[in-house]
Structure formats: C-alpha cells, structure tokens
LUMFI-506867 format. One record per residue: residue number from 1; x, y, z of N, C-alpha, C in turn. Coordinates in steps of 0.001 Angstrom, whole numbers, plus 524288, in hexadecimal, padded with zeros to 5 digits. Example, Ala and Ser with C-alpha at 12.3 -4.5 7.8 and 13.67 -1.06 7.14 Angstrom:
<pts>
(pt 1, (83386, 7E9C6, 81E78), (8300C, 7EE6C, 81E78), (83390, 7F31C, 81E78)) (pt 2, (83232, 7F736, 81BA8), (83566, 7FBDC, 81BE4), (83264, 8001E, 81EBE)) 
</pts>
This chain:
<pts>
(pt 1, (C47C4, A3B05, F3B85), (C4607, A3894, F4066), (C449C, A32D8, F3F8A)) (pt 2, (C40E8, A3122, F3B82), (C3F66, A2CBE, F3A44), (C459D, A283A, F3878)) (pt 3, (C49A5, A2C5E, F361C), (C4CE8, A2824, F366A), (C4F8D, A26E6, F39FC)) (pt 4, (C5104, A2AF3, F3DED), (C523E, A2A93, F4309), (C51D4, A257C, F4545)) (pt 5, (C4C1E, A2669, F45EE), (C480B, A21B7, F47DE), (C4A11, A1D7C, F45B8)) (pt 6, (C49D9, A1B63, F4163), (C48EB, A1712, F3F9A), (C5043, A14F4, F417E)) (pt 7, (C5451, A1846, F3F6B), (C56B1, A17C3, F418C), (C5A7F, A1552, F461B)) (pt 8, (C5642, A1846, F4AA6), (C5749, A159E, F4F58), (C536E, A10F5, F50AC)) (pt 9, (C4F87, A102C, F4DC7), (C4C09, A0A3D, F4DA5), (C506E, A0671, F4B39)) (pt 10, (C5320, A08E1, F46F8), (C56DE, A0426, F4433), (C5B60, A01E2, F48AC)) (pt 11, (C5D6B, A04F2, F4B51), (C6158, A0699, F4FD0), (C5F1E, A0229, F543B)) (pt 12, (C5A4B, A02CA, F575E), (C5816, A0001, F5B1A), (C575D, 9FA5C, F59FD)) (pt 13, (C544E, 9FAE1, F5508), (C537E, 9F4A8, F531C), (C56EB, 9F02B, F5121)) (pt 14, (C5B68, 9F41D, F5034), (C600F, 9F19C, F4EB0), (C625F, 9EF09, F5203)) (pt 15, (C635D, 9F313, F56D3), (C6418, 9F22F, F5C9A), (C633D, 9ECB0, F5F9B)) (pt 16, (C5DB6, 9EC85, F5D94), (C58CE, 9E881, F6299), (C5ACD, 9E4D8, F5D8F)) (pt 17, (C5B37, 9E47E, F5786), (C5D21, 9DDE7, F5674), (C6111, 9DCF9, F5859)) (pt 18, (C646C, 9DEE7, F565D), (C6A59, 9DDE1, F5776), (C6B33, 9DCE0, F5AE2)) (pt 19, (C6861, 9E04B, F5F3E), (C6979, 9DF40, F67E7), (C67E5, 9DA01, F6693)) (pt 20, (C63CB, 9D775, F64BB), (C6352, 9D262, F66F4), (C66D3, 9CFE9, F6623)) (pt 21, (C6846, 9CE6C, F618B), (C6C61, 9C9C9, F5F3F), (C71DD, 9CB51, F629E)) (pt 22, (C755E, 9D01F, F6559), (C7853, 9D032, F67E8), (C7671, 9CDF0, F6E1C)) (pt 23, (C728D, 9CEA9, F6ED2), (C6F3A, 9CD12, F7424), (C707E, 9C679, F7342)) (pt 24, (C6E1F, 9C514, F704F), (C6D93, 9BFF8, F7029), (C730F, 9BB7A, F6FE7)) (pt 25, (C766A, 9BFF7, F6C65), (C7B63, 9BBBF, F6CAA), (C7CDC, 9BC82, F7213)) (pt 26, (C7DF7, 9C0F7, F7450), (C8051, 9C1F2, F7896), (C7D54, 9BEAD, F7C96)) (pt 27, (C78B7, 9BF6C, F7C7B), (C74BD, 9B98C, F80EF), (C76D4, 9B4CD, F7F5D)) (pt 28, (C7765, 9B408, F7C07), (C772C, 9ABDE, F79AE), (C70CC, 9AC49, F7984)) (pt 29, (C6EEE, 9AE1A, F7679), (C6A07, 9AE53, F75C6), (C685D, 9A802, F752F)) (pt 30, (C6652, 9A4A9, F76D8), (C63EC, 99EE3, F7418), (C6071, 9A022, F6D8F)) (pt 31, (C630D, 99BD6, F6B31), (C5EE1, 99C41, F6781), (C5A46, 99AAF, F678A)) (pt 32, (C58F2, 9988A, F6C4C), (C52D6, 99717, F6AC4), (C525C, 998F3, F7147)) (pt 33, (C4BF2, 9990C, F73D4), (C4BDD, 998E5, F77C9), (C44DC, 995B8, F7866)) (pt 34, (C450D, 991C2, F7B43), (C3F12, 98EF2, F7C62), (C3CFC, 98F70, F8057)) (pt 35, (C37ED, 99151, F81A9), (C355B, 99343, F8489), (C309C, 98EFE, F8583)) (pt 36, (C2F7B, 98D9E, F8A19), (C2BE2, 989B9, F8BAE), (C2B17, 98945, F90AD)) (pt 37, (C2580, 98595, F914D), (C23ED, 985B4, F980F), (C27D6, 98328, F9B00)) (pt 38, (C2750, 983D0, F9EC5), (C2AC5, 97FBC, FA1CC), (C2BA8, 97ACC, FA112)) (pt 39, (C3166, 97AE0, FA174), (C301C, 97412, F9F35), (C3684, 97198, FA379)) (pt 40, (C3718, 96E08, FA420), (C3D70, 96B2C, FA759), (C3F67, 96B0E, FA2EB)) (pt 41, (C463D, 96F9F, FA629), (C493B, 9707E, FA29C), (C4B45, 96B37, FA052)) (pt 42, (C4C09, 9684A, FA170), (C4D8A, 962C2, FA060), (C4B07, 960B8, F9AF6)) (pt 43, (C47EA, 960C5, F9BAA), (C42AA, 96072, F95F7), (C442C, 963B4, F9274)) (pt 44, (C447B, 96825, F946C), (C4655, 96C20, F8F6A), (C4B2D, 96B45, F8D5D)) (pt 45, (C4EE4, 96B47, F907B), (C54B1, 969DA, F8E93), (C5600, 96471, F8AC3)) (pt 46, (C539A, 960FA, F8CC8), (C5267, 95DE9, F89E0), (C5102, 95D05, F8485)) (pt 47, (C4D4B, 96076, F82DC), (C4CB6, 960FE, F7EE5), (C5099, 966AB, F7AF5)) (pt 48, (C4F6E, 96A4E, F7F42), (C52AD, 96D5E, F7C2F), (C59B8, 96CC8, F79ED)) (pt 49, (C5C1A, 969C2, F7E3C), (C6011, 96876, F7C2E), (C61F1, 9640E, F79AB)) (pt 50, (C5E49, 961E2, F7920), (C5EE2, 95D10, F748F), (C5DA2, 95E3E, F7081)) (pt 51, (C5B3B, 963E9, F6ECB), (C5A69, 965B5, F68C1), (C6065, 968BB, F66E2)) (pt 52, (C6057, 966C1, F6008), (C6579, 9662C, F5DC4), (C6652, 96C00, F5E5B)) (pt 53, (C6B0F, 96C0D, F5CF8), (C6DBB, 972FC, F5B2C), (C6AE7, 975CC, F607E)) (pt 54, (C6A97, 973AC, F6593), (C6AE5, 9777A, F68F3), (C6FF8, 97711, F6C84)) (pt 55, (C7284, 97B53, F6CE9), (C77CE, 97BA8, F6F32), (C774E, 97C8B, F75CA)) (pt 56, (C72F2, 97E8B, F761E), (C73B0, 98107, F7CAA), (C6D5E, 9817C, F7DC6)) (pt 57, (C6B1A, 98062, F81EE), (C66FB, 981B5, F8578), (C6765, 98328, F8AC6)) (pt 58, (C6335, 986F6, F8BF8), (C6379, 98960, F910C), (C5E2A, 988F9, F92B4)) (pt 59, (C5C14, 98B11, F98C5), (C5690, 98AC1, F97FA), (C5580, 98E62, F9D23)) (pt 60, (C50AD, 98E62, F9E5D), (C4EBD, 99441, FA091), (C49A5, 991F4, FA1E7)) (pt 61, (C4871, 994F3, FA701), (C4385, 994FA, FA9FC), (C4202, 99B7C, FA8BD)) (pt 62, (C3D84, 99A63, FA610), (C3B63, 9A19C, FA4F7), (C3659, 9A28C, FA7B6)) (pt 63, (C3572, 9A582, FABE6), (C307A, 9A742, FAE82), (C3170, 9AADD, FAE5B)) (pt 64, (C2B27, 9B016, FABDB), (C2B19, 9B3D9, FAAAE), (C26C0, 9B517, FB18D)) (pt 65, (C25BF, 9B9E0, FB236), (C2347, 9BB83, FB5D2), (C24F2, 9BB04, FBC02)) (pt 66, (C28FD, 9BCA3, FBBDF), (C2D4B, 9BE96, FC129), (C2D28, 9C1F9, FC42B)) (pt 67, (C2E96, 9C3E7, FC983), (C2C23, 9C96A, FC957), (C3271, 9CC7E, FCAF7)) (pt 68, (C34EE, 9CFDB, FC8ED), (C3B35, 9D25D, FCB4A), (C3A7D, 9D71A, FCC96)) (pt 69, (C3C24, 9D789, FD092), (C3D67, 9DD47, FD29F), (C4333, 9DE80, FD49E)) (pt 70, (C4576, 9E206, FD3FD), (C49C4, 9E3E1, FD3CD), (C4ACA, 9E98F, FD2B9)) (pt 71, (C4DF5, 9EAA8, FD497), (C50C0, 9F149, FD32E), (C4B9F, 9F3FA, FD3AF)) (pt 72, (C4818, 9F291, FD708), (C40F0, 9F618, FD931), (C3ECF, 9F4A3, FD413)) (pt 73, (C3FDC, 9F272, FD00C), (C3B51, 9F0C3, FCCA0), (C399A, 9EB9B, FCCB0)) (pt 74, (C34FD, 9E9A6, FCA3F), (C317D, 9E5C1, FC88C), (C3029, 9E574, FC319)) (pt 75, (C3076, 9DE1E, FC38C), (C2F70, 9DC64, FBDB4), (C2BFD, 9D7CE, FBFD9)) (pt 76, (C259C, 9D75C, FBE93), (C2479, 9D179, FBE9F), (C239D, 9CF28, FBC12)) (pt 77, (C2608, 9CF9E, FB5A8), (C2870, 9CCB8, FB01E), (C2B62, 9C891, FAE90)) (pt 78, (C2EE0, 9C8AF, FB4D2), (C34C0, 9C773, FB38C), (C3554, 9C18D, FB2AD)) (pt 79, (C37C6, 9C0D2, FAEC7), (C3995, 9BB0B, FAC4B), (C3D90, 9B82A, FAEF7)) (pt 80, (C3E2D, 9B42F, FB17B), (C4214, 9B0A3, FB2DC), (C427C, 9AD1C, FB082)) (pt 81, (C4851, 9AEB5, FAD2F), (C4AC8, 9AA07, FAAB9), (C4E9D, 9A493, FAD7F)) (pt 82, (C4C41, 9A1B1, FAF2E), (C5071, 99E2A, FB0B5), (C54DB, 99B18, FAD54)) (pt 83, (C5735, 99C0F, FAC8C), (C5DAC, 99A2E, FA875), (C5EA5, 99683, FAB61)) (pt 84, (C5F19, 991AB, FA84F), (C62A6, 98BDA, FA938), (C6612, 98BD9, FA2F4)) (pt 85, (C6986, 98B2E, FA5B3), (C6D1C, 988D1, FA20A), (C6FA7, 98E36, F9E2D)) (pt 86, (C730B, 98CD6, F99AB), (C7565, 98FD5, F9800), (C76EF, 98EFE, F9283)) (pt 87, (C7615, 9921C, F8EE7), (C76CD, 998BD, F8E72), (C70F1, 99B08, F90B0)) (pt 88, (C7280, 99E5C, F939A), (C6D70, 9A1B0, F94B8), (C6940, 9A502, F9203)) (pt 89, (C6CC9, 9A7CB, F8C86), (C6AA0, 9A8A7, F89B6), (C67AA, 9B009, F8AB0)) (pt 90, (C6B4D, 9B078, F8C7F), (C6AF2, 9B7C0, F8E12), (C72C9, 9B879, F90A7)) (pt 91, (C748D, 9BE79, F8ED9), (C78AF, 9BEDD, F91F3), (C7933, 9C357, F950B)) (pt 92, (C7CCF, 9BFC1, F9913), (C7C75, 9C3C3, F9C3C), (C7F7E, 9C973, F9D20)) (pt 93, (C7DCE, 9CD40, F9C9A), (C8178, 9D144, F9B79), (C827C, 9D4D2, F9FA5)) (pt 94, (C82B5, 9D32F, FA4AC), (C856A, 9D4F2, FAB3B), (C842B, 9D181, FAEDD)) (pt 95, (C88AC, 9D1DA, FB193), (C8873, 9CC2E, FB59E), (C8AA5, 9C6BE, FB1C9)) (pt 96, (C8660, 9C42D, FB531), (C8694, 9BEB2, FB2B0), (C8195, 9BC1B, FB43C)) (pt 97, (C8287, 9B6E3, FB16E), (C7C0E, 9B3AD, FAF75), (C7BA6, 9B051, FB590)) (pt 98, (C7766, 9B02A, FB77A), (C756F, 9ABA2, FBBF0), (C784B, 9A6C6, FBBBA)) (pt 99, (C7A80, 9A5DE, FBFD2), (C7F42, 9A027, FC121), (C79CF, 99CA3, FC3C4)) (pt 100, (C762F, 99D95, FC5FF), (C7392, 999F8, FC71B), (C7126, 99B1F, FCDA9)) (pt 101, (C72B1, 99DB0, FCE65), (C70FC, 9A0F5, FD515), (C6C49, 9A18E, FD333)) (pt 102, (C68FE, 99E9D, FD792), (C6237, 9A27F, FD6EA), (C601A, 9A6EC, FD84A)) (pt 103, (C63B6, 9AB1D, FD9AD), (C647A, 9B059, FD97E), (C65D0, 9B396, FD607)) (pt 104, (C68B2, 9B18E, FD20F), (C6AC3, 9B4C8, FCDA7), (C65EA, 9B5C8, FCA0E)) (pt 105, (C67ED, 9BB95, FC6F5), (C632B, 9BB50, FC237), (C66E8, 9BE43, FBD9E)) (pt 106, (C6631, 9BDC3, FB89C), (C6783, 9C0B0, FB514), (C6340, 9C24D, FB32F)) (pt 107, (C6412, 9C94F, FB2D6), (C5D61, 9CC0F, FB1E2), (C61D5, 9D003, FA9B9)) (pt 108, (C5AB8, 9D028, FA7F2), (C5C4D, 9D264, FA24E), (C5F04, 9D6CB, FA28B)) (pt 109, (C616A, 9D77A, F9E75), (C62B9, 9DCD1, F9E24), (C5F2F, 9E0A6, F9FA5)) (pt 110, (C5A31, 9DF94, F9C5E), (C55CE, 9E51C, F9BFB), (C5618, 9E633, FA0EE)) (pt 111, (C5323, 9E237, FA3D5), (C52B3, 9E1AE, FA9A8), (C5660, 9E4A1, FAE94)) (pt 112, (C5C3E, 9E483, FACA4), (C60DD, 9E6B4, FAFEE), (C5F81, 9ED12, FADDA)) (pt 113, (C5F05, 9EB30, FA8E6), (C6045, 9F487, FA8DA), (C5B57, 9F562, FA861)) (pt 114, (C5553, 9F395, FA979), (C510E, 9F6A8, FA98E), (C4F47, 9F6F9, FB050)) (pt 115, (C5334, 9F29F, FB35F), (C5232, 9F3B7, FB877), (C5725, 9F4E6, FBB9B)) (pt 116, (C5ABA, 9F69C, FB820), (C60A4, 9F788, FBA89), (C623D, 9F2E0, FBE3F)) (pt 117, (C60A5, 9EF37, FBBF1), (C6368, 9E9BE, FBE4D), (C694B, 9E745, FBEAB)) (pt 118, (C6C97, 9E5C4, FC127), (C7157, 9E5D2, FC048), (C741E, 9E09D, FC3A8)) (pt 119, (C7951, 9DE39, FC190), (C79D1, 9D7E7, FC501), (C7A35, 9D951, FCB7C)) (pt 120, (C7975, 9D729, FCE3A), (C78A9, 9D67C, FD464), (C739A, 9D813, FD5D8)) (pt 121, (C6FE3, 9DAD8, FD506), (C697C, 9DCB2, FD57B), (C6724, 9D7CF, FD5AD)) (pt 122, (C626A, 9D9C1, FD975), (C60F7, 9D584, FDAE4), (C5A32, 9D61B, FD79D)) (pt 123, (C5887, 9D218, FD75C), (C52BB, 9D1C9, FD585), (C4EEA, 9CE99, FD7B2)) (pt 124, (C49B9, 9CF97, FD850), (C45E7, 9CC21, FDCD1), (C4225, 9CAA4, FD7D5)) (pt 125, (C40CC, 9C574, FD76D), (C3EDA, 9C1EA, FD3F1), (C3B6E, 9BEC8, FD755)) (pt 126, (C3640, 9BE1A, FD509), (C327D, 9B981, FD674), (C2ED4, 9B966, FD272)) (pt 127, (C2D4E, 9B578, FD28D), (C293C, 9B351, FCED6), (C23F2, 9B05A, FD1BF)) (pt 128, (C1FAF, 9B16C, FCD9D), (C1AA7, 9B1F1, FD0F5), (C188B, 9AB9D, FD165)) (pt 129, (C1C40, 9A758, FCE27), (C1A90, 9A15E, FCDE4), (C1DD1, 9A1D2, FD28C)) (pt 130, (C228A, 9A302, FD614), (C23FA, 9A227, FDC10), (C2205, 9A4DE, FDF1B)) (pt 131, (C1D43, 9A727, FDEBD), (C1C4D, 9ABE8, FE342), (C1F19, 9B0A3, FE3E9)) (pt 132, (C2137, 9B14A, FE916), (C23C3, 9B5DD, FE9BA), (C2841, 9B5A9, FEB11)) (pt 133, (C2AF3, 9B1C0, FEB63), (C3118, 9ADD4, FEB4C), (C31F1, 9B23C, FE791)) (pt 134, (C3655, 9B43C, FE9D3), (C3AB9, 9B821, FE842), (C4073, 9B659, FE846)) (pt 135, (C4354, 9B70D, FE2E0), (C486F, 9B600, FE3DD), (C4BD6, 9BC0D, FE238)) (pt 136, (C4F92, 9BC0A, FE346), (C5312, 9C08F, FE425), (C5716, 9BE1A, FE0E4)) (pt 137, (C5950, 9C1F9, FDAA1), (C5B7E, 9C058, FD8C0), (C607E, 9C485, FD7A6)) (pt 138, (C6515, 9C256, FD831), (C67E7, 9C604, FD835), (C6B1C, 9C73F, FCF0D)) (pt 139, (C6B37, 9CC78, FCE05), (C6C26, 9CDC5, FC7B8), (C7257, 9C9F8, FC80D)) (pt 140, (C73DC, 9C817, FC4D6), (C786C, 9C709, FC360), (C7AF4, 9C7D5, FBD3E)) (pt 141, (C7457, 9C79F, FBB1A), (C79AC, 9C990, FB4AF), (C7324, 9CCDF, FB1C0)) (pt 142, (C758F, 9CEFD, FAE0C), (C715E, 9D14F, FA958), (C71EA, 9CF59, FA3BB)) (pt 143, (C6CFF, 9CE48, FA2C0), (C6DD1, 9CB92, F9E67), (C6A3F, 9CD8F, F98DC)) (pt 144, (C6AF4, 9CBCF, F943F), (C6946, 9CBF4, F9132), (C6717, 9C6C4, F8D14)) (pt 145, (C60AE, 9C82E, F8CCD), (C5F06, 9C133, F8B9F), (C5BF0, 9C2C5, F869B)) (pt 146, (C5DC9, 9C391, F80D6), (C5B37, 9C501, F7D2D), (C5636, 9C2AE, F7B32)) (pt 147, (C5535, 9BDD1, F7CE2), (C50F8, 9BAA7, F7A6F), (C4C20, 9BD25, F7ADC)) (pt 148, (C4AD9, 9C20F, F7F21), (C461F, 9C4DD, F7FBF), (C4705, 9CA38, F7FE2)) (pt 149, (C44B2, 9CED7, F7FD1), (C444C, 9D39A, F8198), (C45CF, 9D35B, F84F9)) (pt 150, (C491B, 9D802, F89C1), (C4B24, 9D6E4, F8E7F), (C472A, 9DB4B, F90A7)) (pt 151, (C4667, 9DCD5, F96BB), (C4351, 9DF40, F99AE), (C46A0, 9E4BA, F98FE)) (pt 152, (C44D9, 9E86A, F9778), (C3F34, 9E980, F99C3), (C3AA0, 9E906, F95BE)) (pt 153, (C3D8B, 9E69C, F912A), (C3958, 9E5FE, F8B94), (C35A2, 9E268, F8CBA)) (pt 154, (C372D, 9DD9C, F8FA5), (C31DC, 9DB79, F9065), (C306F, 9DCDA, F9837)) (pt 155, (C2C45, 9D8CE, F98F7), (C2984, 9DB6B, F9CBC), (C2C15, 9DA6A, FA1CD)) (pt 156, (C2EED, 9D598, FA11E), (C327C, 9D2DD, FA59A), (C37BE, 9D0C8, FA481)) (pt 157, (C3AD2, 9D26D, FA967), (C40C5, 9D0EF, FA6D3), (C4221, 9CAF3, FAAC6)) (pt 158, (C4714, 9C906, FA5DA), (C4738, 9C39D, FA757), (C4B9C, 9C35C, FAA1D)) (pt 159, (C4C20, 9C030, FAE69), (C501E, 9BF70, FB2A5), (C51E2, 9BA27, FB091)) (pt 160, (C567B, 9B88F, FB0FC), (C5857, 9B3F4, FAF2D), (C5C57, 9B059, FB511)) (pt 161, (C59A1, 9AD98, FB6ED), (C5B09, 9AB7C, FBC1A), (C5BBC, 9A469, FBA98)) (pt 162, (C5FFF, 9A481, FBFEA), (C605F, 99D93, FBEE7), (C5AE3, 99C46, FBF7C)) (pt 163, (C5A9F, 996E7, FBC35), (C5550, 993B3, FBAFB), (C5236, 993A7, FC028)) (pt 164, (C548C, 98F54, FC37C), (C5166, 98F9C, FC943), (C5130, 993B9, FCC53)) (pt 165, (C531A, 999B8, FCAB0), (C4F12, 99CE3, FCCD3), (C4B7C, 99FFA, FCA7D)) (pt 166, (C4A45, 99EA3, FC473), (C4586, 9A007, FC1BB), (C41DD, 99BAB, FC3A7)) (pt 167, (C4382, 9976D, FC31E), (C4074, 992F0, FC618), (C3CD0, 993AA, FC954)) (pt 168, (C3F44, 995CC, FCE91), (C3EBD, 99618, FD339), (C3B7C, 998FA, FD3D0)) (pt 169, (C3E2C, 99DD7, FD00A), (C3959, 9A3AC, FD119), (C361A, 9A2EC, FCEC2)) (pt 170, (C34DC, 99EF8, FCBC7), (C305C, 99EE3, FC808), (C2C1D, 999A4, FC86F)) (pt 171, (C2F04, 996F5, FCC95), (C2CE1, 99279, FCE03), (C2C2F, 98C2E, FCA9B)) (pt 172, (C2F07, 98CCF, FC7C0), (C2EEB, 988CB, FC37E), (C3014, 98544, FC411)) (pt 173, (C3153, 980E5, FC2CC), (C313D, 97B12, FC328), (C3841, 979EF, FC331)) (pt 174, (C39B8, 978A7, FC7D0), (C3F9C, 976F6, FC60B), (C40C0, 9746B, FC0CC)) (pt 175, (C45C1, 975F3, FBDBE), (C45B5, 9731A, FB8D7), (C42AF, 97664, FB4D4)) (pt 176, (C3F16, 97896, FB48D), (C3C03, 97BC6, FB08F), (C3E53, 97ED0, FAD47)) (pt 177, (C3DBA, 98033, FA8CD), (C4102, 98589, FA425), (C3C35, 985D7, F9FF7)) (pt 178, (C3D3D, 9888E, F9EC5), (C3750, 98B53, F9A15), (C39DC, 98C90, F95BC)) (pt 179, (C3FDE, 98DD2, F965A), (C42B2, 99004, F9255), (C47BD, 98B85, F8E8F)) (pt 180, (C49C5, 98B6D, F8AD5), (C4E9C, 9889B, F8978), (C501A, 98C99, F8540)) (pt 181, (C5658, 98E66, F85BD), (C59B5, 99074, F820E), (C5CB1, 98E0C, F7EDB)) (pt 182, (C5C94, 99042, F7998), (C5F4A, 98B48, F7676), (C619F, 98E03, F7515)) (pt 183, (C665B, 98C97, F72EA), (C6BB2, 98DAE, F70BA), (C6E02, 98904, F6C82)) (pt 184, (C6CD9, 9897F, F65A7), (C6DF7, 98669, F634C), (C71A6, 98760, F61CA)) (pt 185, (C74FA, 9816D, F5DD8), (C7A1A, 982F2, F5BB3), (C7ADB, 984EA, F56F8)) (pt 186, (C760B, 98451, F5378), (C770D, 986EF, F5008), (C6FD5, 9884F, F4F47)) (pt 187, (C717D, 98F47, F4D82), (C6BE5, 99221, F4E8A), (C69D9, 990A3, F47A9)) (pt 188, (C6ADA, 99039, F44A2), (C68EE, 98F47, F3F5E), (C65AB, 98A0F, F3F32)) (pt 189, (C66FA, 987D8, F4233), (C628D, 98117, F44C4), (C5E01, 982C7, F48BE)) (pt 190, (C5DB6, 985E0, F49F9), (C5C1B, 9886D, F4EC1), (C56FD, 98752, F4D5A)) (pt 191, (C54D0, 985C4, F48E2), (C4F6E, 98805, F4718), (C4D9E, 97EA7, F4A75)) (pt 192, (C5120, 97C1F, F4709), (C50E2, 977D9, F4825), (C4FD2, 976B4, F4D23)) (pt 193, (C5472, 97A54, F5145), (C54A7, 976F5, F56DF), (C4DE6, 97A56, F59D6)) (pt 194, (C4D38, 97E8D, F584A), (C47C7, 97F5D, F5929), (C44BB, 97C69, F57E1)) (pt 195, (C431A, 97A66, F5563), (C4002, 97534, F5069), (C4199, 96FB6, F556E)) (pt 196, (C4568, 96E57, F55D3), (C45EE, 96B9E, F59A8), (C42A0, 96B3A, F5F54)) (pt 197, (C4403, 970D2, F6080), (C42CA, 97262, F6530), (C3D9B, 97239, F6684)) (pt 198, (C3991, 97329, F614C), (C33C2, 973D4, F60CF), (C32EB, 96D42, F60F8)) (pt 199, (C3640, 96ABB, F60A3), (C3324, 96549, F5E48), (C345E, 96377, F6448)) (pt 200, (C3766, 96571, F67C5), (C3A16, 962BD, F6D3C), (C3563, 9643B, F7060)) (pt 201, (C33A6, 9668D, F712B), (C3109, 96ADF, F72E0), (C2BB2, 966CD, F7492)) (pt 202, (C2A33, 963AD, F741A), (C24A6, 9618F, F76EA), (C2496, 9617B, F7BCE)) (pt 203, (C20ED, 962E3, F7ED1), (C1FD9, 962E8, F83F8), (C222B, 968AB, F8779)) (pt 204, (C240B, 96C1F, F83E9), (C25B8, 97258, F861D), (C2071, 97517, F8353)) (pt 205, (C1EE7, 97628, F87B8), (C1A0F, 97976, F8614), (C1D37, 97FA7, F85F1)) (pt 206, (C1948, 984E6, F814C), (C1998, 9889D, F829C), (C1FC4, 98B3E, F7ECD)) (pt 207, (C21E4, 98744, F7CC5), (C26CF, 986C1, F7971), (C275D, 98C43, F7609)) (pt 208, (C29ED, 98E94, F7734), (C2D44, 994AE, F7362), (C30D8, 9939F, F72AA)) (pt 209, (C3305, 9943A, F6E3F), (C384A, 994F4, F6CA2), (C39FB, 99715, F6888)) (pt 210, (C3DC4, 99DD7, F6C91), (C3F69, 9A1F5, F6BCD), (C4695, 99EEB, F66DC)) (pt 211, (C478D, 9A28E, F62BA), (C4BF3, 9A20B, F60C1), (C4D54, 9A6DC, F6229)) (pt 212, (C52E7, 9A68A, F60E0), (C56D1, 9AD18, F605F), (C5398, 9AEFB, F5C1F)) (pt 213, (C53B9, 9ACEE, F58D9), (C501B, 9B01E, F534F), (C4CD9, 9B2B9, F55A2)) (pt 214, (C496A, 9AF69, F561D), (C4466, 9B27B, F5819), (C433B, 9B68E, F5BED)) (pt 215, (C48F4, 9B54F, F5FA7), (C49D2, 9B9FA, F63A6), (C49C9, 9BFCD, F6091)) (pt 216, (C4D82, 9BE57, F5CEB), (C4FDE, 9C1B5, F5A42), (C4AAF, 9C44E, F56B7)) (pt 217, (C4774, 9C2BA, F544A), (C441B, 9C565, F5239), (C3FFF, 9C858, F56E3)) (pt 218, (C3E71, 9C5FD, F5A84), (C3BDD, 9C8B3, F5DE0), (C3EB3, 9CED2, F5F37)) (pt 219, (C4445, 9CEEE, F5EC9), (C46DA, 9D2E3, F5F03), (C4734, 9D70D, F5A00)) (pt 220, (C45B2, 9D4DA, F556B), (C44C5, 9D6E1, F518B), (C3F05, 9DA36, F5234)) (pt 221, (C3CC2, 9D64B, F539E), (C3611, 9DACD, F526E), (C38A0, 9E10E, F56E6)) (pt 222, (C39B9, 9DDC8, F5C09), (C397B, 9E285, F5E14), (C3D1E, 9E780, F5BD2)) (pt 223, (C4069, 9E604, F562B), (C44C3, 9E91D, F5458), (C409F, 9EC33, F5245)) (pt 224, (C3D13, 9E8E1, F4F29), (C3876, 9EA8E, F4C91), (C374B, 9EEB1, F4D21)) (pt 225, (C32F5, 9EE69, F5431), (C311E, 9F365, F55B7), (C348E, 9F692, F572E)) (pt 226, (C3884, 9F52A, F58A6), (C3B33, 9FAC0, F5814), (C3B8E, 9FF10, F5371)) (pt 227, (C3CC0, 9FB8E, F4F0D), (C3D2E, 9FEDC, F4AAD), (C3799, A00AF, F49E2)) (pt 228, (C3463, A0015, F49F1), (C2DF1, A00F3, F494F), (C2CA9, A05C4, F4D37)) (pt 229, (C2FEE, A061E, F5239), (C2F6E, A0B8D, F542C), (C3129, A0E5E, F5536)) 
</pts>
C-alpha cells in the first residue's frame, strides 16, 4: 500500500512540474513579469524598453476585487486583467483572444470547467471603485495563463478584457498599467537585464519582479506538498 502511495505521489508531482514548463511554452510565458502602483504607461515603456536584451514588452491594468455572476453563480474576488499590447502571455485554447470590443472577455480555463463556462456566454461584472455600473461581457475564447494558480485554487478568477474596459470598470486613470511583460533575447543575460531594470526603477513605488524561474519553483514547493501527502 505504502508503495502504491508513494507511487502515485511520484505520478502527480511529476505531473504538476512538467504541466508547468508545457503550460508555459505553449503561453509564451514572459520571462520576467513587474508588478507596481499605478504609474503612465508611457513612463513605463520608456524605461522598460530601452533596457538591453529585451526583445518584446506588453503591459496590463490588474484590479483585483470585482464582483461576476454568471451561469447563477458569484465571485467577489474576481481579477481584471487589462492587456495592451502583445504577446499576451497566456494561450488561448477555444475561441479566440479579445480584438479590442469593450464587450469581449477571455475567462481561465479553471473558471470555464468549474462554472461550465463556454465562448458566446455572457458574464455581469462591476467593481466597487465604479459603484454599481455594470457591464455585460460577452465569453469569446478560454485560456490558459501559467504565471499563477488558476481558479478554483485561488480565491478569485481572472478575466482578461481590453485595457479600457478594466479601466472603466475599475475606474482608473486613462493611460494607467501596474503591470509590464518582458520577453528577453537571450534568457542566460536575464539575470543582467533584471539588474538593469532594478537600477531603472526610481520613482515606481511597490516594485515585484516575478521570473519564469521563480514561477517555476513556486510550482515546485507545491510538487512538494503533494509528495508529503
């Protein structure tokens, strides 16, 4: 029995590494990702794409505390990602990705098969910095975004909508992003253009910055507890 066990711990954990690194190529995972207060995307771009060995930037409006209801359920967790620009950095695996309509949404995987969500469904979104301003968003693709746990593992799932209508629903400052995706040309420098990035960095309060590595080990502990139970 005990080898059984251990067994199928070797089986699962093997599973959850490996899933990531296929997750991640298949997304275009970014190698780095920076997290900060609001700041004009302009400012950010600025700096971020004038640092060496970066090949590609994207950027994102992230407000957590949304409220969705759909298919008779409720979430008031829910994350709105606003996506500017491209690679997006999750793929989409039915339908297709938001053209820019402020109606469209691409919702997670977890999200589609823990609420039987599917493309054309519709979803009711508001956020409590607009009041009770409701927008009606219609599913167009499902996606997969490895850089975090997907829902129902954590407490709220993330909707990924054009920029100005995370904006909108969230009330933010035209021009605003909290987020920048990087995509370097060569990942063995990677340690440098971070080093860069820390020294660019005056006047962004609140500054994180996530690598694939590090994604990747966060995915390790949880291989961890698996094997541990």
């Amino acid at each position: 029995a005990v080898s059984a066990m251990v067994a199928a711990a070797t089986t699962v954990s093997y599973s959850l590494w490996t899933g990531f690194d296929r997750a991640a190529d298949r997304a275009g995972l970014p190698d780095a990702i920076a997290h900060f207060d609001d700041r004009a995307m302009d400012e950010v771009a600025e700096r971020a794409e004038s640092l060496a060995n970066v090949g590609a930037v994207s950027y994102r409006l992230e407000t957590g505390g949304a409220h969705l209801s759909a298919a008779g359920r409720r979430n008031s967790h829910t994350i709105l990602v606003g996506v500017l620009g491209e690679p997006r950095g999750y793929a989409v695996v039915e339908g297709r990705d938001v053209a820019g309509r402020p109606d469209e949404v691409v919702v997670e995987r977890g999200l589609a098969d823990e609420w039987g969500l599917g493309v054309g469904d519709f979803l009711a979104v508001h956020h409590h910095r607009a009041g009770r301003r409701e927008a009606r968003l219609r599913v167009v693709g499902v996606a997969v975004a490895p850089e975090t746990f997907a829902f129902p593992l954590t407490q709220g799932p993330r909707l990924f909508v054009p920029y100005r209508t995370a904006r909108r629903l969230a009330g933010e400052r035209p021009g605003d992003v909290n987020a920048a995706l990087l995509w370097v040309r060569d990942r063995d420098r990677l340690d440098i253009t971070l080093s860069q990035a820390r020294a660019a960095s005056f006047g962004l309060s609140a500054l994180e910055l996530q690598t694939r590595a590090g994604l990747s080990a966060v995915i390790g502990q949880a291989t961890g507890l698996a094997v541990s139970l």
